[in-house]
C-alpha positions in Angstrom: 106.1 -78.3 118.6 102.7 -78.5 117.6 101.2 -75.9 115.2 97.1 -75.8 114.8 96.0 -74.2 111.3 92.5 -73.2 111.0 90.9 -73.0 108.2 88.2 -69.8 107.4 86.5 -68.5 110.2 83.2 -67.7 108.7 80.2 -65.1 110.5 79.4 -65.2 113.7 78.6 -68.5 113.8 82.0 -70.2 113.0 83.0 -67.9 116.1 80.9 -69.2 118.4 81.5 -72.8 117.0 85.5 -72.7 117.2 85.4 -70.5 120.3 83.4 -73.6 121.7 85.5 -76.8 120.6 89.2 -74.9 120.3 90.0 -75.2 123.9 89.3 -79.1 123.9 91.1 -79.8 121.2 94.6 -77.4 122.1 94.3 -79.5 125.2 93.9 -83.1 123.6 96.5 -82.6 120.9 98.8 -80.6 122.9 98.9 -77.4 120.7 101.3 -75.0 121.2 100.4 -71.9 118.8 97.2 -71.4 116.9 97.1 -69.8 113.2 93.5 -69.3 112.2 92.2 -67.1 108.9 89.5 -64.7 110.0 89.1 -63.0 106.9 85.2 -64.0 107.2 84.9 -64.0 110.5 82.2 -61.0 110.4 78.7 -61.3 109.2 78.1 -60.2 105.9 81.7 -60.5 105.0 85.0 -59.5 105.7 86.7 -59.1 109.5 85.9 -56.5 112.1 87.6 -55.2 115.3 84.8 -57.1 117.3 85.5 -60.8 115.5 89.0 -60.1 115.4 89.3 -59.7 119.2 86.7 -62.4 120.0 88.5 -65.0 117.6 92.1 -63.9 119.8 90.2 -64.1 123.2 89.0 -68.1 122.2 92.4 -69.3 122.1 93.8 -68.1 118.6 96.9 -66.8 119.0 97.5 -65.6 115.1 95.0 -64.5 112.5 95.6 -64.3 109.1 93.3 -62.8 106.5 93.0 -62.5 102.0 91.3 -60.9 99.7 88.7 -59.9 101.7 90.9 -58.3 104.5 90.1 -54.6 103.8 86.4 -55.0 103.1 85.4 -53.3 106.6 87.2 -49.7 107.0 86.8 -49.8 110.7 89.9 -52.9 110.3 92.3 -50.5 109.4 93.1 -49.4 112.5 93.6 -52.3 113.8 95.7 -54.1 111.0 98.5 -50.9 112.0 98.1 -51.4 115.4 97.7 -55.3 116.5 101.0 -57.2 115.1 98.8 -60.7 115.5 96.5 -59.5 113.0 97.7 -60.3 109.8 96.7 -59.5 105.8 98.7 -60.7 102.3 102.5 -59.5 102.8 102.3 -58.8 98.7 99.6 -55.9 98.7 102.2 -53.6 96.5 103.5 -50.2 97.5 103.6 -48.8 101.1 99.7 -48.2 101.1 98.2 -50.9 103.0 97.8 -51.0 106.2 99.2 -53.3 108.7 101.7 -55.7 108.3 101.7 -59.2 106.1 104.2 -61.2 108.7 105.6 -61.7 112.0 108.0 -63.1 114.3 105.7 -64.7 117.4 108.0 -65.1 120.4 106.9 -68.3 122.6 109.8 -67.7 125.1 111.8 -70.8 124.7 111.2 -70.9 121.0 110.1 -67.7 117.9 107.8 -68.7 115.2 107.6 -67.0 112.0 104.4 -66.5 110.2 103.7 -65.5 106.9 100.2 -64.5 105.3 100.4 -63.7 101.5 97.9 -64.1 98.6 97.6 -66.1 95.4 97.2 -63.8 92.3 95.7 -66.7 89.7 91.8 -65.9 89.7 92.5 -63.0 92.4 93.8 -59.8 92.7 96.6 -58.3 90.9 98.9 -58.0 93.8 103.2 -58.6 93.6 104.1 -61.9 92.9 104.0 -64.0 96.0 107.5 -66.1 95.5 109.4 -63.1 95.2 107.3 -61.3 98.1 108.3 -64.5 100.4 111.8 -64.3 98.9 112.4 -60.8 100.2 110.6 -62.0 103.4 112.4 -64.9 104.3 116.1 -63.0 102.8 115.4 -60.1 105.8 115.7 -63.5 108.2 112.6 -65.7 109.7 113.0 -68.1 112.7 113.8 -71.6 111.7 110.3 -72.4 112.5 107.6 -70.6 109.7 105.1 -71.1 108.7 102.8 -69.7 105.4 99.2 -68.9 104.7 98.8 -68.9 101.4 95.6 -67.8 101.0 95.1 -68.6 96.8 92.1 -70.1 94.6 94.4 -72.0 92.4 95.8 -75.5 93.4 98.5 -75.2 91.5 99.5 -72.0 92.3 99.6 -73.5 96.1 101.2 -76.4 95.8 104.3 -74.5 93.2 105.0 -72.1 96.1 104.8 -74.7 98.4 107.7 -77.2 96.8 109.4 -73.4 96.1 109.5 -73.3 99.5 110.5 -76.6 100.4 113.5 -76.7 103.1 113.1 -73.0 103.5 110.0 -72.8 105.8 108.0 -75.6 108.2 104.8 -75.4 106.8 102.6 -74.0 103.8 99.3 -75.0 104.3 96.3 -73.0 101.7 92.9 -70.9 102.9 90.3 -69.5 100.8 88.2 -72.3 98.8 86.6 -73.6 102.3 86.6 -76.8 101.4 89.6 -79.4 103.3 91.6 -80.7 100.5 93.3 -84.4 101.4 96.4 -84.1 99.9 98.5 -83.4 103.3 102.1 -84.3 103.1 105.7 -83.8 104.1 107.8 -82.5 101.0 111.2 -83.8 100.7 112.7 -81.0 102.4 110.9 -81.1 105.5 108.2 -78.6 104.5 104.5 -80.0 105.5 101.6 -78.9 103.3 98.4 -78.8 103.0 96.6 -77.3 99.8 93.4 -75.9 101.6 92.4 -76.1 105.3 88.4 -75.4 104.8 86.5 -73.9 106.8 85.0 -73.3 109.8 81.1 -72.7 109.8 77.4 -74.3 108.5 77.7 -77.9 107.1 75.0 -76.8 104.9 76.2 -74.0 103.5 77.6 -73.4 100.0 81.0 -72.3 101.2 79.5 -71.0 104.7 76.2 -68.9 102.8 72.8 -70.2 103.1 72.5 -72.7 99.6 69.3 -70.7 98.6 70.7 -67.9 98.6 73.4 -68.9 96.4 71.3 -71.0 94.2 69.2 -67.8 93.7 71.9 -66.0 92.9 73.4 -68.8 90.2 69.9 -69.4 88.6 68.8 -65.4 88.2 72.2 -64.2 88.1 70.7 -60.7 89.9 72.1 -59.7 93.1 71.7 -61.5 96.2 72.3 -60.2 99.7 74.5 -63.6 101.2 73.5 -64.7 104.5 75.6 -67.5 106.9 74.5 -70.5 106.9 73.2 -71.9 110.4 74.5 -75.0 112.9 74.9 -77.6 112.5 79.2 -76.7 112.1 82.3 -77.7 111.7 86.2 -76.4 112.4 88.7 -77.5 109.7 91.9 -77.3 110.2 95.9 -79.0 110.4 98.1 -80.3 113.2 102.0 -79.7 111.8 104.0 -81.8 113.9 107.7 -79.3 114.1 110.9 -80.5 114.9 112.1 -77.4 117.1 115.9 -78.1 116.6 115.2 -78.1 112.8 112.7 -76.2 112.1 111.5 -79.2 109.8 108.1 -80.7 109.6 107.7 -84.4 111.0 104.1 -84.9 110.3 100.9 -83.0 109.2 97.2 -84.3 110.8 94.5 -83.6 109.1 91.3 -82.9 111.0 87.7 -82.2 111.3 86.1 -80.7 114.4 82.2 -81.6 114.2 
């Protein structure tokens, strides 16, 4: 089975650009099930019912948010009522809206997919290795996978080798920039410690770098804009052995 990660949607513009080079690429690499983090799939920040719905109708069969999941109010809604919309599993309490996993039933085969959130140089939420404790202890498919949508390497990669031999694949979102450390952990878990992104090549993290340099060099407030095409779609092939649920190879790629 072949699982395709993808790597922060950002604005409109990383919509349009993964709505136009997703369907060629399911098709070349045989994908059978996309994952992609939409947390900044709206302008100006956050995800909205509209990018939600255009990111699912362009081939993504998952999406997974962060810490920027309940920026827009008008989400809320949907996180309760669409189970393929996801945000961090560890928000604490029963408050939150939606839900933080699922099981994804592909007929001849259920995939299990996690979304939780780093808490090193983020939000205060529950710790994330007891959250995918009590997760995977309620009973996942053998095939799962994790976002783990975090800002500290180290953070990813711990819960990642925590992991290891309990889940397919833990691949990281957030920093929007494609780390190259992907690998198949003695277990059989693949990893991957960030996917990227998917928007502007020149773009500081998807906003337009004058905007950001203004920001860094006055240090008064800045309304961020997207950056503009040309783009690119980041993202991670995980090659799954169906019978074992274990990784056999992760692929690294970059869609220009």
């Amino acid at each position: 089975m072949n699982i395709l990660a993808i790597g922060d949607v950002v604005g409109s513009v990383g919509c349009r650009f993964l709505r136009s080079r997703l369907p060629a690429l399911k098709k070349v690499k045989g994908v059978d099930l996309v994952v992609c983090n939409g947390e900044n799939s709206a302008d100006g920040n956050g995800i909205t019912p509209a990018s939600a719905e255009y990111l699912l109708q362009s081939g993504v069969d998952v999406i997974t948010t962060g810490n920027h999941a309940f920026r827009r109010r008008e989400m809320y809604a949907v996180f309760d009522s669409c189970e393929t919309v996801l945000r961090p599993a560890n928000y604490p309490g029963d408050d939150a809206p939606g839900r933080g996993f699922l099981v994804y039933d592909m007929g001849r085969v259920q995939v299990g997919i996690v979304n939780l959130m780093g808490v090193v140089y983020l939000d205060p939420l529950d710790n994330p290795f007891d959250t995918a404790d009590r997760i995977l202890g309620a009973g996942l498919p053998k095939i799962t996978v994790v976002d783990f949508h975090a800002e500290a390497t180290g953070e990813k990669k711990s819960l990642a080798y925590y992991l290891d031999g309990r889940v397919s694949a833990v691949f990281g979102t957030h920093t929007h920039v494609q780390t190259a450390d992907e690998q198949v952990l003695p277990q059989g878990t693949g990893y991957l410690s960030d996917l990227g992104m998917t928007g502007p090549v020149h773009s500081v993290l998807g906003v337009k770098p004058e905007l950001t340099i203004r920001k860094m060099r006055r240090q008064l407030p800045v309304r961020f804009e997207t950056g503009e095409d040309p783009c690119e779609m980041d993202c991670a092939l995980f090659d799954v052995d169906e019978k074992t649920g274990k990784t056999r190879s992760v692929e690294r790629i970059q869609v220009k």
